[in-house]
N, C-alpha and C positions, 0 to 999 in steps of 0.2 A: 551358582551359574544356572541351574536348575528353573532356580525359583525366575530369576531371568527373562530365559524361553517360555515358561507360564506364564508371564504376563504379558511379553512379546505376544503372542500365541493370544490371549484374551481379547489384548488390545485388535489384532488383526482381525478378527471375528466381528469386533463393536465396529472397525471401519467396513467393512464388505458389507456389512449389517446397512448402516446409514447407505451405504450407495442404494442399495438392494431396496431397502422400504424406504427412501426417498426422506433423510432424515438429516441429511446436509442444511442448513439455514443457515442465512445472511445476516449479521450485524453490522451495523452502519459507525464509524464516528466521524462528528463532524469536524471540518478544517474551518475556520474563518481568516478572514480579511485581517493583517495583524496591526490594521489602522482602522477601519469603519467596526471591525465588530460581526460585520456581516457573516453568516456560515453561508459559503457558495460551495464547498467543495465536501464530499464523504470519502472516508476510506472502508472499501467492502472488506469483512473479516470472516472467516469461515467458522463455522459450531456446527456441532452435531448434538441433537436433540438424544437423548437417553434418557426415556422414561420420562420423570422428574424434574431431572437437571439440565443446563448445556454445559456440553464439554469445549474447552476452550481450543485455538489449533496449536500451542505448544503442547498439548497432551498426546496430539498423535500425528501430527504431519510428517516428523522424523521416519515414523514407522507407514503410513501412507506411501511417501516417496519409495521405503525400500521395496513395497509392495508391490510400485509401479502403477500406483492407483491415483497418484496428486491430479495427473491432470483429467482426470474421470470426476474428480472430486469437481475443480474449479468447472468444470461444465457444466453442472446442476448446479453449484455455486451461483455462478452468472445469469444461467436462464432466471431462476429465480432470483435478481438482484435486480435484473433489468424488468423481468415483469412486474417487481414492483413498486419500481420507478416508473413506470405506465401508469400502474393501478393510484400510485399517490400525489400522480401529476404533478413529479417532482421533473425539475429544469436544468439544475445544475450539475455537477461535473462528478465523476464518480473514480478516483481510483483503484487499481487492482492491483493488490499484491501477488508475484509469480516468486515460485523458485524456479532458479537454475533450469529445474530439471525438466520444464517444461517446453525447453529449446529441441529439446528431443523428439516432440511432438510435431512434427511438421504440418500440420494442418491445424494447428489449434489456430491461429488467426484469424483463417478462411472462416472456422467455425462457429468464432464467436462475431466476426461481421456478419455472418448472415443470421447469429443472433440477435444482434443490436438493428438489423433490417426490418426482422421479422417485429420488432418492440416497437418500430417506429421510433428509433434514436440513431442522431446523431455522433457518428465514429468519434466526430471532435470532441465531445463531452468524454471518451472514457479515456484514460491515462493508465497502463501498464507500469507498476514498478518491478526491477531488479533489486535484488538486495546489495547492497555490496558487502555486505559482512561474507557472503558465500563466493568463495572466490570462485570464478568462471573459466577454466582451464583451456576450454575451446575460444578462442577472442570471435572467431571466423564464423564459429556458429553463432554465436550473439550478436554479431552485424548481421548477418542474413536474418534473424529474426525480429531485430529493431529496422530493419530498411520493409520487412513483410508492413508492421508494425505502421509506420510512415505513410508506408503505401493505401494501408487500408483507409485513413485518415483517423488511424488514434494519434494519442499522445504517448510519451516515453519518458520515465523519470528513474532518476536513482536514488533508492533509499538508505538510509542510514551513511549517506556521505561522510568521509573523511573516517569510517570506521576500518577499512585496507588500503593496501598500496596502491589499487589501483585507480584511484578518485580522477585523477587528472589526466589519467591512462584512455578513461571514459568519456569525458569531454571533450576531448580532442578529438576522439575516435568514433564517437555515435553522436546523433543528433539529438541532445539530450532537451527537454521540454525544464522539468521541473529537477532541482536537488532536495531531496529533504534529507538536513543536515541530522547530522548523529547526532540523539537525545543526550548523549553524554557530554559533548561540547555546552550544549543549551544548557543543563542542570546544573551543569559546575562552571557555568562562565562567570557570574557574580563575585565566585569567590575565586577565582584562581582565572589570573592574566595572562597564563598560556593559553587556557580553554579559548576567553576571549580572543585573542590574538588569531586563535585556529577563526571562530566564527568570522570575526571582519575581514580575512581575507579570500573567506570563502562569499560572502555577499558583495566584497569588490570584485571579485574575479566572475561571479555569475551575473552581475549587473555589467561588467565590459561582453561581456556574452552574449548577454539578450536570454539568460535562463532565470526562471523563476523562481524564488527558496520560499521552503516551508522549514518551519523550525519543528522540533519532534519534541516531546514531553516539557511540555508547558504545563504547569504544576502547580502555579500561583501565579498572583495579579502581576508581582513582582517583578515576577520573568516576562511576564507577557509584555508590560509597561518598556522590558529591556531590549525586547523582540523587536517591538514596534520602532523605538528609536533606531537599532541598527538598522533600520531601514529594510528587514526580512518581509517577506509580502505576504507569506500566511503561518497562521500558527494553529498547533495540533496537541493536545494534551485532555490531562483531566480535570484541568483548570475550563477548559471550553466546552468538554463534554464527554463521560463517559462513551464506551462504544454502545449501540441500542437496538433490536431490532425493527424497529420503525425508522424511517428517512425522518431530517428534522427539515421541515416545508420552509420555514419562513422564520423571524425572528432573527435578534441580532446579542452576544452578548454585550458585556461594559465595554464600551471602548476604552482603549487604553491612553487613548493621546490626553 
C-alpha cells in the first residue's frame, strides 16, 4: 500500500510539474472519409513531455482528475492545439476528448470559445466528445453542458458508443452530432455476428437520425474495406494513422471501395 501512495505521490508531482513549466503537448490522430480516403478530421490526444520521453494520458489522467487538475490540463491542451492549427494552416475539423469531470467546470466552454476566437477558428470545426464508458451520474448537468456546447456553435459527440447502458439514453436526450462506435464492436465484427448485428443497427439507427458514425480501431485494410461497405462515414485507427504530433495537412490513404 505504501509503495502505492509513492507513486501516487511521484505521479502527482510529474502532473503539477507539466502544468507549471508548460509541458502539456498535443498529439493529433487522423480520422478519414471511410469512402474517399480523405483525412478531414483529427482527434487531439493529451502527453506530457518528461525529459526524453512522452508520457501517454492513460499514465496519469486517472490521477490528474483526482487532483482536480484535468480541466487545467485540457486548457493548455487546447490553447496549444488550436494555435497550431493556425500555425499549420490546417482547415479541418478537430475533436476533443473530455472527461465527465469537466461538467464541473462551468465556464470551461466560455473559455475555450474565446479561445477558438482569439486562433481565428471556427466553433463548427471543434466537436467535444463524452466518453460513455464513464458513466455520467448527473443526466441534468450534461444537458446543461451539451446545450452550453450547441450554443457556442461546436459540435458534440459520444464516444465509445454502445460500450454502457446508456447509448440510446443519449440520443434521445442530447443533440448528438457524431457516434463513434466502440472499437470493440469494429475489431470483432468479422468474426463474430453479434458484434456485427450491434454495428448495423447502430448505423441504421444513426442514419434515420441524421448522426454521423466514426468507426474506432480500424487495424487493417480489412476492416476498413468492412467499414466502408456498412455504409460508416469515418474511420479511425492504426491502420489510417498512428496518433502524431504534427497535424496531417493534406493527403489521402487507400481507399477502400
Amino acid at each position: 500500500m505504501a509503495e502505492v501512495f509513492r507513486k501516487a505521490g511521484e505521479k502527482g508531482v510529474m502532473i503539477q510539474n507539466a502544468l507549471d513549466q508548460d509541458k502539456i503537448v498535443p498529439y493529433f490522430q487522423p480520422i478519414c472519409s471511410a469512402t474517399s480516403g480523405e483525412i478531414v478530421i483529427h482527434e487531439l490526444l493529451m502527453r506530457i513531455q518528461l525529459d526524453d520521453q512522452i508520457v501517454v494520458a492513460n499514465d496519469f489522467i486517472e490521477q490528474a482528475e483526482s487532483m482536480g487538475l484535468a480541466h487545467k490540463m485540457d486548457y493548455q491542451l487546447i490553447e496549444k492545439a488550436f494555435m497550431q492549427m493556425s500555425e499549420q494552416g490546417y482547415e479541418g475539423m478537430l475533436f476533443v476528448n473530455l472527461s465527465p469531470k469537466v461538467l464541473i467546470a462551468g465556464e470551461f466552454v466560455a473559455r475555450v470559445s474565446h479561445l477558438a476566437q482569439q486562433s481565428g477558428i471556427v466553433p463548427s470545426r471543434i466537436v467535444f466528445e463524452i466518453t460513455e464508458r464513464e458513466t455520467v451520474s448527473n443526466l441534468s448537468l450534461l444537458e446543461k453542458f451539451v446545450l452550453d456546447v450547441k450554443l457556442q456553435g461546436f459540435g458534440f459527440a459520444i464516444d465509445d458508443f454502445g460500450s454502457g447502458y446508456s447509448s440510446f439514453q443519449y440520443i434521445k436526450r442530447f443533440p448528438v452530432d457524431y457516434i463513434k462506435i466502440e472499437g470493440e464492436f469494429i475489431r470483432n465484427m468479422l468474426q463474430d455476428e453479434v458484434y456485427l448485428a450491434f454495428v448495423k443497427s447502430i448505423v441504421t439507427l444513426a442514419k434515420e437520425l441524421k448522426i454521423k458514425t466514426i468507426a474506432e480501431f480500424v487495424e487493417d485494410a480489412e476492416i476498413l474495406a468492412a467499414v466502408s461497405a456498412l455504409g460508416i462515414d469515418y474511420a479511425q485507427g492504426y491502420h489510417i494513422s498512428r496518433p502524431s504530433p504534427m497535424i496531417h495537412i493534406v493527403g489521402t490513404i487507400t481507399s477502400p471501395a
